[in-house]
C-alpha positions as CSV (number, residue, x, y, z in Angstrom):
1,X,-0.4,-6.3,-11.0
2,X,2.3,-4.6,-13.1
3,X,6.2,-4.4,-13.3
4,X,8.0,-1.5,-13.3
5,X,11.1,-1.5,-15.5
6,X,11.4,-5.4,-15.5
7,X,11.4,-5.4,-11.2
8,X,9.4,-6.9,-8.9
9,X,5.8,-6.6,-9.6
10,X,3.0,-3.9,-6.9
11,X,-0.4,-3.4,-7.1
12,X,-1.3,-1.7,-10.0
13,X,-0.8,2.0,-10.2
14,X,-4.0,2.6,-11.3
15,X,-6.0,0.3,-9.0
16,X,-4.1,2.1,-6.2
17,X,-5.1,5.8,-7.6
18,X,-8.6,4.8,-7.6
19,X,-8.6,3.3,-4.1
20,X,-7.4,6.6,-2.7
21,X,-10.1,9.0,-4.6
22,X,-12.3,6.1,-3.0
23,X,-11.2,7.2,0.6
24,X,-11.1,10.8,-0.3
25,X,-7.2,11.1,-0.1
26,X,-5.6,14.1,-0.7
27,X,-3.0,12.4,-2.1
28,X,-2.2,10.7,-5.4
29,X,-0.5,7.3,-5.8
30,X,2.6,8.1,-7.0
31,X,3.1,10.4,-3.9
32,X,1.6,7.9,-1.7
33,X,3.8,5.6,-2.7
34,X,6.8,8.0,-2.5
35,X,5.8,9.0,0.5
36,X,5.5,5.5,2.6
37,X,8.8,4.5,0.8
38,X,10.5,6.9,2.3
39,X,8.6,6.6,6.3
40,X,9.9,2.8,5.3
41,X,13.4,4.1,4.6
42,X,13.6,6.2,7.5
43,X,12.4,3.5,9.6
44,X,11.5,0.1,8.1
45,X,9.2,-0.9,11.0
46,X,7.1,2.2,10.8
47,X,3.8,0.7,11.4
48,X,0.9,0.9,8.5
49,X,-1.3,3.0,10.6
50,X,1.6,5.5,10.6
51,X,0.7,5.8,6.9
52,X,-2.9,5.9,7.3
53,X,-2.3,8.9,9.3
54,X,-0.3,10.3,6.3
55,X,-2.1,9.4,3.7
56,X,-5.8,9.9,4.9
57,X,-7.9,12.3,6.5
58,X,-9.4,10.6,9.2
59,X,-8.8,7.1,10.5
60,X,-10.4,4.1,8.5
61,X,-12.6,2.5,11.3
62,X,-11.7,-1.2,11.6
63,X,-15.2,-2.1,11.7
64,X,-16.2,-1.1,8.1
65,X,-15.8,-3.9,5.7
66,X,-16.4,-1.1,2.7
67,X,-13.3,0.7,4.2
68,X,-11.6,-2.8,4.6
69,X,-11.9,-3.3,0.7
70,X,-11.2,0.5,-0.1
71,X,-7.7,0.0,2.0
72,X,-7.0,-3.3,0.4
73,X,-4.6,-1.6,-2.5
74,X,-2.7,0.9,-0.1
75,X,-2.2,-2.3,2.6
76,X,-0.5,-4.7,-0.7
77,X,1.4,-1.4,-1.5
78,X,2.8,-1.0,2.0
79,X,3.8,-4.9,2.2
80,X,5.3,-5.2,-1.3
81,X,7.2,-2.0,-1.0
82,X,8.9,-3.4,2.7
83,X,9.3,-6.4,1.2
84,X,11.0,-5.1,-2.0
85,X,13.5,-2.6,0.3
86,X,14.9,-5.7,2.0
87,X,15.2,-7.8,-1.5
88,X,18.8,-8.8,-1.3
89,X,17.9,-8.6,-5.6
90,X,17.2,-4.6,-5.5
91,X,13.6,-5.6,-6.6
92,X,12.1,-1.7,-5.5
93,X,11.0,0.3,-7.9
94,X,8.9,3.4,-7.4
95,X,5.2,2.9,-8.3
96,X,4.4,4.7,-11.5
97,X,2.0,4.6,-14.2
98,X,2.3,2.4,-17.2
99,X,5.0,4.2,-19.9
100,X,3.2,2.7,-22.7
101,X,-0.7,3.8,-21.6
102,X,0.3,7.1,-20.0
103,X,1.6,9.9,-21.8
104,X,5.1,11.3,-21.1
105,X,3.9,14.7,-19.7
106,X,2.1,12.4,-17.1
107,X,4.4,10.2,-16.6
108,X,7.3,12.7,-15.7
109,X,4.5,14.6,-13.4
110,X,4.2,11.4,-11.3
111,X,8.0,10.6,-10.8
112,X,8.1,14.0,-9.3
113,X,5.2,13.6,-7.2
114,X,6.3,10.4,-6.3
115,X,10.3,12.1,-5.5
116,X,8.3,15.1,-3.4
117,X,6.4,12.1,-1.2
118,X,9.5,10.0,-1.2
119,X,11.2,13.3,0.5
120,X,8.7,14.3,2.7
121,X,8.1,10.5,4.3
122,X,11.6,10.5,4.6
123,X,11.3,14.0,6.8
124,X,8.3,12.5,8.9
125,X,10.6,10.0,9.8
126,X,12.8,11.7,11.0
127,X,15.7,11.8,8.3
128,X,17.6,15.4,8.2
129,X,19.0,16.9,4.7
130,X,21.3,18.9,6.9
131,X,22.5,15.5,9.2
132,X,23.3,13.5,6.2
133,X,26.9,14.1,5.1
134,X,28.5,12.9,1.5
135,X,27.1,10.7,-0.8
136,X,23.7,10.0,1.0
137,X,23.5,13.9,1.3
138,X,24.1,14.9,-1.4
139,X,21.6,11.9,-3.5
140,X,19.0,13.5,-1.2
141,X,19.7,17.1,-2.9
142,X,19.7,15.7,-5.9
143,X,16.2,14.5,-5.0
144,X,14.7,17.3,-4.1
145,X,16.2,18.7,-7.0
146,X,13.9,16.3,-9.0
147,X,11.2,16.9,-7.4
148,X,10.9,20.2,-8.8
149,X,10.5,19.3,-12.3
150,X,7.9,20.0,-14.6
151,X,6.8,19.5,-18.5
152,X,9.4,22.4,-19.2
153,X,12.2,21.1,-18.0
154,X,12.2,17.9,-20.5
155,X,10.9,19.4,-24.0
156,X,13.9,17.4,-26.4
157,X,14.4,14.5,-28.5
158,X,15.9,12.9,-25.6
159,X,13.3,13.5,-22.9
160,X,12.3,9.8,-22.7
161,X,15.3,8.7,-22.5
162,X,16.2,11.1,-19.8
163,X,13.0,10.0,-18.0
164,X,14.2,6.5,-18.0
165,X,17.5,6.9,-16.7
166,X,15.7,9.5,-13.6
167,X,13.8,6.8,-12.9
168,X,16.3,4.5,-12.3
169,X,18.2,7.2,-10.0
170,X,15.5,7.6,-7.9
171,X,14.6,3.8,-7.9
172,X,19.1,3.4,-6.8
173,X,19.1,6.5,-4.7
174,X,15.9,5.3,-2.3
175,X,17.9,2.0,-2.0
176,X,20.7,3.6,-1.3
177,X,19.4,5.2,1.2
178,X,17.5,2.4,2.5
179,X,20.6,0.7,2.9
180,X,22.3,4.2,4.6
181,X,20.0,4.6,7.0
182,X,19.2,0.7,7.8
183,X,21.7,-1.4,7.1
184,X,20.9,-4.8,6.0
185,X,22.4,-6.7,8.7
186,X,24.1,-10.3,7.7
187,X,22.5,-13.6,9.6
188,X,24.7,-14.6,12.3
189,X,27.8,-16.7,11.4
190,X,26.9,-19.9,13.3
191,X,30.7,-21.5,14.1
């Protein structure tokens, strides 16, 4: 397990990568992660098969106790990541590698990955750019607008720093959003 920027502590990053070149993913696990965080933003009862679906090529068979194992990081993901969205303590933070084992280059490759999933899970559930008006809209453009960065666009003095600070937008803005398009809604006053 690891902690990302002093917040509640997922499955490792790495264990999670391996697990999907296990199953022969497509995907990597910063945009896996993205990407169910943002079905679970657009609907925090989207089911775990939904992300199967997403995230695999074919369905796991149920039977398979191999494939039981190999699904056995992207299942913790999916329940630490709903659990961390409802956290009355904002404990989400995107899944990303290490900063002090993985090289910057790296690192800012994966928060855009994991910005281009968040974005697309957000569209498979059903979220529109277009039918969100002021500040959730506009977060969401800024988004996307992260999600287009590369090595190039962060070559200064103050690149980690910058990387940091993205970070902890994206990590606010999915919240945000969470919060947007879900409300939290308060227990029942009991008088």
């Amino acid at each position: 397990m690891q902690a990302n920027d002093g917040h509640a502590a997922m499955t490792d990053f790495d264990e999670l990568e391996r697990s999907l070149k296990q199953l022969e993913s497509p995907l990597m696990a910063a945009e896996t992660h993205g990407l169910l965080t943002g079905l679970l933003v657009a609907d925090l009862a989207t089911p775990l098969e939904t992300v199967f679906d997403e995230v695999l090529e074919e369905r796991p068979d149920p039977n398979d106790v191999l494939m039981r194992e190999r699904l056995r990081p992207l299942r913790e993901v999916y329940e630490q990541t709903r659990a961390a969205l409802m956290d009355p303590e904002l404990g989400f933070a995107p899944l990303l590698p290490d900063e002090e084992e993985v090289a910057f280059a790296r690192r800012l490759r994966a928060l855009a990955h994991w910005v281009q999933g968040f974005v697309y899970g957000l569209g498979r559930g059903g979220v529109r750019v277009e039918a969100l008006k002021g500040e959730p809209g506009e977060l969401l453009r800024d988004l996307i607008e992260i999600s287009k960065l590369d090595e190039e666009s962060a070559e200064d003095d103050e690149a980690e720093a910058d990387l940091f600070e993205l970070t902890e937008f994206v990590r606010m803005g999915a919240l945000l959003l969470a919060e947007e398009l879900q409300p939290f809604k308060a227990p029942p006053v009991v008088q």
